[in-house]
N, C-alpha and C positions, 0 to 999 in steps of 0.2 A: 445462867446456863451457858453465855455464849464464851466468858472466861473461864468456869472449868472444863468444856468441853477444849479450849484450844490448851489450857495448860495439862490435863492427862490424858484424852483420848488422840488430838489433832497429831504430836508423833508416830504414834501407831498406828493412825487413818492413813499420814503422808507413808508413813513404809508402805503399806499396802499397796496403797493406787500407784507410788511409784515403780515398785517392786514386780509386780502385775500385770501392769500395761492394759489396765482396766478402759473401756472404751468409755464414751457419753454415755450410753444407756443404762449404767448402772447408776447415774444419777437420780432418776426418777423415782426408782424403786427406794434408795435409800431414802429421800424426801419424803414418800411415802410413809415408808416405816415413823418417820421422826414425826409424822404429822400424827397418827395413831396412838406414840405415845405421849403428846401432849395433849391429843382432844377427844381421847379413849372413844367412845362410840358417837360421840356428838358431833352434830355439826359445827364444821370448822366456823367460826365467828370472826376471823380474819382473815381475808385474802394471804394468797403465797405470796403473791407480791408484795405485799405490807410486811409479810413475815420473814421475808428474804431480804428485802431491802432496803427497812429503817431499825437504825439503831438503839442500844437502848438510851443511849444518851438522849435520842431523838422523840423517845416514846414509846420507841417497837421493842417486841420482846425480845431482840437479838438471836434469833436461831439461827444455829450456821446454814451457808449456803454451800450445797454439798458440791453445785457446781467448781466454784471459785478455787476449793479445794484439790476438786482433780485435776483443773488448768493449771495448779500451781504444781503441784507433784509431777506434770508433764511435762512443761515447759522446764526444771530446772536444769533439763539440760543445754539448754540449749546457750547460756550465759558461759558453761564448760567448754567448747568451742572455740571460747576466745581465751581462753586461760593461761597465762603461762605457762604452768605446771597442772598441764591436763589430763586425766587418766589415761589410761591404758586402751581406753575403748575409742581413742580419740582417733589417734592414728592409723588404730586397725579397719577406720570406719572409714578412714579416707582414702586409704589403699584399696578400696572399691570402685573410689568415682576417682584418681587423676586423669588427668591432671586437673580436673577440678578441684577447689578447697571448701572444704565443711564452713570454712569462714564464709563464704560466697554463700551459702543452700539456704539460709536462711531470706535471703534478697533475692534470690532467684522469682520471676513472676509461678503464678500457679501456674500456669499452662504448659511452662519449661521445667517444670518440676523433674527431679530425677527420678528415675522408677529401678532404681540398686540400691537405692537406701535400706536399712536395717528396718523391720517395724518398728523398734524402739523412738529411732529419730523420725520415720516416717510422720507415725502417730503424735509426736512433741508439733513437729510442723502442720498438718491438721488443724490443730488448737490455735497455729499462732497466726496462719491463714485467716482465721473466722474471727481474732480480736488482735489482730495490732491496729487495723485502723480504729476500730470501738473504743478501744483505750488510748488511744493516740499514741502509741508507742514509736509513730514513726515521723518525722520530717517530712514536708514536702520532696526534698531534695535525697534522702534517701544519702546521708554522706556517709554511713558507716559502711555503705557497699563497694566490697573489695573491688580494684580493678585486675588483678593479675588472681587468676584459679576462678574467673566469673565466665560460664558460659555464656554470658551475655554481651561479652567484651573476645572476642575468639583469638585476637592476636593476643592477648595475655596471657592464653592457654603456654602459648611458647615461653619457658621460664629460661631460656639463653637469648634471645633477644630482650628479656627485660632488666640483666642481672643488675646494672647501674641502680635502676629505679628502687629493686629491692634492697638492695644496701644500702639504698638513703630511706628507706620504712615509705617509702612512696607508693604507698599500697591500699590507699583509700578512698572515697571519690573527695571527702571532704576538706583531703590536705591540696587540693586544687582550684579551691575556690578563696576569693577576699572579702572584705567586707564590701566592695562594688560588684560581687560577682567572680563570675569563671575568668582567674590569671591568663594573662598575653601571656606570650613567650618571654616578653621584656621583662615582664615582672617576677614570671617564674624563674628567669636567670639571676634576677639578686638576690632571689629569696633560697637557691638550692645549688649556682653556679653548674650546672648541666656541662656536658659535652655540645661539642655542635652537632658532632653527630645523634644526638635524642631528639633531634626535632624534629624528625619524621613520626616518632614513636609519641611527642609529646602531641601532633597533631591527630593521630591516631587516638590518642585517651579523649583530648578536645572534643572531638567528634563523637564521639563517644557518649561524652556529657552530656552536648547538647543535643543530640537525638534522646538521650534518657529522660531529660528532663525540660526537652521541648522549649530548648531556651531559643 
């Protein structure tokens, strides 16, 4: 069941819910439906939980889990953001929020959330709010969060005080750290040969860090 359903129906399920912008609650009901037509009028003889989440490798009948499905369909965008070559919707969406970057909204805490986002991307962040920590998708240290377009970082809002740093792609929390930790200045001058003048701005990102991650 659970390989013909992901080999002919799972395309046309993912168009839909992506397509859509189908919320959580139509999960239940689909569940519903699939449970009806496996255990026609009888009582279900297996928990949803058994049903959802052992494999058949494992033993379980492998029926999809209709949740997993729409988190997947929601979240794809959000991988688009960091794209090279990113659609069309990418830029138009950012032209909302600058000088903030769609690269940042992602890392943004919930509470500093932006409220001019599109419900598209809204609705993706939602979903990823409630499982990146469950799924561990994230680092303690959080290094893929942008420092320059992060409301969290407000001198980086300023993209002519940072221009050096962006032409050296020095735009991320995790190109700052070594393997002992958050780089001196000493270190970070062999490692990128800076100006003198960035070390005000290099103290600035410092600081930065170490309020973020409470070093």
């Amino acid at each position: 069941l659970s390989k013909a359903f992901d080999s002919v129906s799972w395309p046309n399920l993912h168009y839909i819910l992506d397509k859509w912008g189908f919320k959580g609650t139509v999960t239940p009901k689909n569940e519903s439906v699939l449970k009806k037509f496996i255990w026609k009028t009888k009582f279900p003889r297996v928990s949803k939980a058994t049903m959802l989440n052992i494999s058949r490798t494992r033993g379980g009948p492998g029926v999809p889990d209709f949740s997993t499905y729409l988190q997947a369909a929601q979240l794809v965008v959000i991988p688009l953001l960091y794209a090279d070559l990113s659609p069309k919707w990418v830029p138009m969406e950012e032209s909302l929020i600058q000088p903030i970057t769609l690269a940042a909204v992602p890392w943004i805490s919930y509470v500093q959330r932006l409220h001019n986002l599109t419900p598209m991307l809204d609705q993706a962040l939602d979903i990823w709010e409630k499982i990146k920590y469950k799924s561990k998708q994230l680092s303690p240290h959080h290094p893929a969060t942008p420092i320059l377009g992060n409301p969290e970082f407000l001198p980086g809002l300023d993209n002519s005080s940072f221009q050096w740093w962006k032409s050296k792609g020095l735009i991320s929390m995790k190109l700052f750290y070594g393997l002992s930790g958050l780089l001196n200045w000493e270190r970070f001058k062999q490692l990128f040969s800076p100006p003198p003048r960035e070390l005000f701005r290099f103290m600035q990102i410092q600081h930065f860090l170490k309020s973020k991650n409470k070093l």
